[in-house]
C-alpha positions as CSV (number, residue, x, y, z in Angstrom):
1,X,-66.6,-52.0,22.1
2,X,-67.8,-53.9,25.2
3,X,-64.3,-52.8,27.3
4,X,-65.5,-49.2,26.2
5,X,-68.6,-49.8,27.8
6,X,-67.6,-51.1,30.7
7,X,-65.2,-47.9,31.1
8,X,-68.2,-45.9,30.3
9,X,-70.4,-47.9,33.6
10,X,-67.1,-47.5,35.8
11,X,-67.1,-43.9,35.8
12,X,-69.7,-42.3,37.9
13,X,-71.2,-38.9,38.4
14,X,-70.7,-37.4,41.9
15,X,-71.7,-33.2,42.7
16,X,-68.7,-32.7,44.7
17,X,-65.9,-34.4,42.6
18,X,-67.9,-33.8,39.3
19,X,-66.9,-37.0,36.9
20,X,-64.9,-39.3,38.2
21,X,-63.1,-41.0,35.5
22,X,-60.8,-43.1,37.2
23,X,-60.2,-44.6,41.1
24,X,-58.3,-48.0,41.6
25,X,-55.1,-49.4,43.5
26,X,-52.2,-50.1,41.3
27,X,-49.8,-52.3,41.7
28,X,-46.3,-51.0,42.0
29,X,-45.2,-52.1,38.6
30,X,-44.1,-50.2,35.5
31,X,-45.7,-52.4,33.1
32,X,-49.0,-51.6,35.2
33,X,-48.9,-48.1,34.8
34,X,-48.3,-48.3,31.8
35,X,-51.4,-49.9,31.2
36,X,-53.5,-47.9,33.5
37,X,-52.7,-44.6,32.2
38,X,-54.1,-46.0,28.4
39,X,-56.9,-47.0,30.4
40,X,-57.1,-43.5,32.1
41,X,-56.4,-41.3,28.3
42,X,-59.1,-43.4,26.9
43,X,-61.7,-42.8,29.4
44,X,-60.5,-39.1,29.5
45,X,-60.9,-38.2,25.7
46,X,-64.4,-40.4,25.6
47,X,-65.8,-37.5,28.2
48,X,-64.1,-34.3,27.1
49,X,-62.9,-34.7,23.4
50,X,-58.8,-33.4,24.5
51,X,-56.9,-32.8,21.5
52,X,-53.5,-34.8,21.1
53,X,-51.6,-32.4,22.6
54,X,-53.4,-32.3,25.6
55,X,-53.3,-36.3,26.0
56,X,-50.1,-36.0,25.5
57,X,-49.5,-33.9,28.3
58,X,-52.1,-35.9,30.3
59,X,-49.9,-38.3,29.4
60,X,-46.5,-37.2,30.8
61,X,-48.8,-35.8,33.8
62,X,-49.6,-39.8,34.7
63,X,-46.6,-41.3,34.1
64,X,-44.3,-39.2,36.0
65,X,-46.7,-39.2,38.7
66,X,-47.0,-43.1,39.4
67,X,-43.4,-43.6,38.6
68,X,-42.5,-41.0,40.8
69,X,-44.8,-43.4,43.5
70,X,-43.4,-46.6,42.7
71,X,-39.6,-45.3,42.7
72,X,-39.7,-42.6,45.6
73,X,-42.7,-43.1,47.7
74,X,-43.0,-47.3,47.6
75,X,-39.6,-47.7,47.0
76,X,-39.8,-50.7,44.0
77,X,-41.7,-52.7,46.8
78,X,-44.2,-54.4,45.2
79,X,-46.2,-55.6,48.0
80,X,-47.2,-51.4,48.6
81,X,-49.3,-50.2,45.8
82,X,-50.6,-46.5,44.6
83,X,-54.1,-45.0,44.5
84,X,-55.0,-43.3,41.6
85,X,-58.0,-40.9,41.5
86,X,-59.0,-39.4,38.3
87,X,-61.9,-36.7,37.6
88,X,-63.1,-33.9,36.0
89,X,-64.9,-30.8,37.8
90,X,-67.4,-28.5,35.4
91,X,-65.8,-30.5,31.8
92,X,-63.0,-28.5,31.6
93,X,-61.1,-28.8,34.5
94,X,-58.9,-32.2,35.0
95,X,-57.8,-33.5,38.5
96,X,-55.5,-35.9,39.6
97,X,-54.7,-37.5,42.7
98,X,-52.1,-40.1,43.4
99,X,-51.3,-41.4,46.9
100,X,-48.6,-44.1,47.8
101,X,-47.6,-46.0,50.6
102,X,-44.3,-44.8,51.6
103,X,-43.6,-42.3,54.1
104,X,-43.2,-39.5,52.1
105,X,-41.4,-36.5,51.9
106,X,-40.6,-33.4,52.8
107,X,-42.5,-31.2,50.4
108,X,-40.9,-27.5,51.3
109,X,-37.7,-28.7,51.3
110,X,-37.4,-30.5,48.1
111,X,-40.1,-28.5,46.6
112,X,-40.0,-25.4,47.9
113,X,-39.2,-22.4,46.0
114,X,-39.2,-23.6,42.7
115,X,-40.8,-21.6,40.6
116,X,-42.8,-22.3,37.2
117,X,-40.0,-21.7,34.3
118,X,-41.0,-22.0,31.0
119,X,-37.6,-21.6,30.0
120,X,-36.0,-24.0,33.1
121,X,-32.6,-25.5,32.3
122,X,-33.0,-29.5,33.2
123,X,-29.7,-30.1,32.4
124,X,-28.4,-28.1,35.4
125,X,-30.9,-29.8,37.7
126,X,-30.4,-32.6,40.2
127,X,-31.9,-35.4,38.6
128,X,-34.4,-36.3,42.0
129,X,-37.3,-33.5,41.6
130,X,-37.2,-33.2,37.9
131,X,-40.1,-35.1,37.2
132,X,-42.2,-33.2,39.5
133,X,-40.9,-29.7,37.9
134,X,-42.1,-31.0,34.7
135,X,-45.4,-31.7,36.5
136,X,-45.6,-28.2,38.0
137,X,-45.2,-27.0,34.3
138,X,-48.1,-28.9,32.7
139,X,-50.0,-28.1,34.9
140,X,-52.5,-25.4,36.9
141,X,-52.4,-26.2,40.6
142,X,-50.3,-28.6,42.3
143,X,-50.9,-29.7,45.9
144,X,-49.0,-32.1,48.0
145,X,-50.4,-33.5,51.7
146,X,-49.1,-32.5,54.9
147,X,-46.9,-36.2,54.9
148,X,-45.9,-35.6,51.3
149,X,-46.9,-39.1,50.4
150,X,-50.2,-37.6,47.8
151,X,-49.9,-35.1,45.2
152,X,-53.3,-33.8,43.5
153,X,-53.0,-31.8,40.2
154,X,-55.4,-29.9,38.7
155,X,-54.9,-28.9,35.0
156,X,-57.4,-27.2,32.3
157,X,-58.7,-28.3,29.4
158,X,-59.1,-26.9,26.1
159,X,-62.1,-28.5,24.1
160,X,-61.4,-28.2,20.3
């Protein structure tokens, strides 16, 4: 009860972000993330009541997201580390925004032209880029910057 509390005092209101949920540095470690992202679902279902589902997309939205950060963008160099900005905009809409320190890449070219394919075969893909095709999929909007080194997401939620 008293960490839920303290999650509860961490997250802040703000009129242009809306509820801001989550906003550290992570270290670039897999066991890390992992443990952020519970921290992140938990905080997430306390404000908007998601159905499993949901946090389990939320889920796979996170974790290929900062792994994508750690491998990619930091390259498994553990002295770089990976922001993480979590909110929610009018309680239904989720955003999230991860940044790392590597230089990044180019977004067109590896990103380009793929299109949102329910029915994708993954099998036939190059491994590098899957991840972020899965994101694409779970998700409403998609944005990279102009070095390619910060994604932000934007996905829906459904209150049930």
């Amino acid at each position: 009860m008293a960490r839920q509390t303290e999650d509860m005092l961490s997250m802040s209101v703000n009129q242009k972000e809306g509820i801001k949920i989550y906003s550290e540095m992570i270290n670039s470690d897999a066991y890390e993330v992992c443990r952020e992202v519970k921290i992140i679902l938990n905080r997430i279902e306390m404000i908007s009541g998601i159905d499993a589902d949901q946090q389990f997309d939320i889920k796979v939205i996170l974790s290929e997201l900062l792994q994508n950060a750690i491998r990619h963008g930091n390259a498994m160099d553990s002295n770089k580390k990976v922001r993480v900005d979590v909110w929610i905009q009018d309680n239904r809409e989720l955003f999230i925004c991860v940044a790392d320190q590597g230089p990044g890449f180019d977004v067109k070219h590896a990103f380009g032209g793929r299109k949102k394919s329910a029915d994708c075969d993954a099998l036939s893909m190059d491994e590098s880029g899957r991840g972020l095709l899965i994101v694409q999929n779970l998700c409403d909007d998609i944005q990279f910057n102009s070095a390619g080194n910060a994604i932000t997401v934007k996905k829906r939620l459904d209150k049930h």
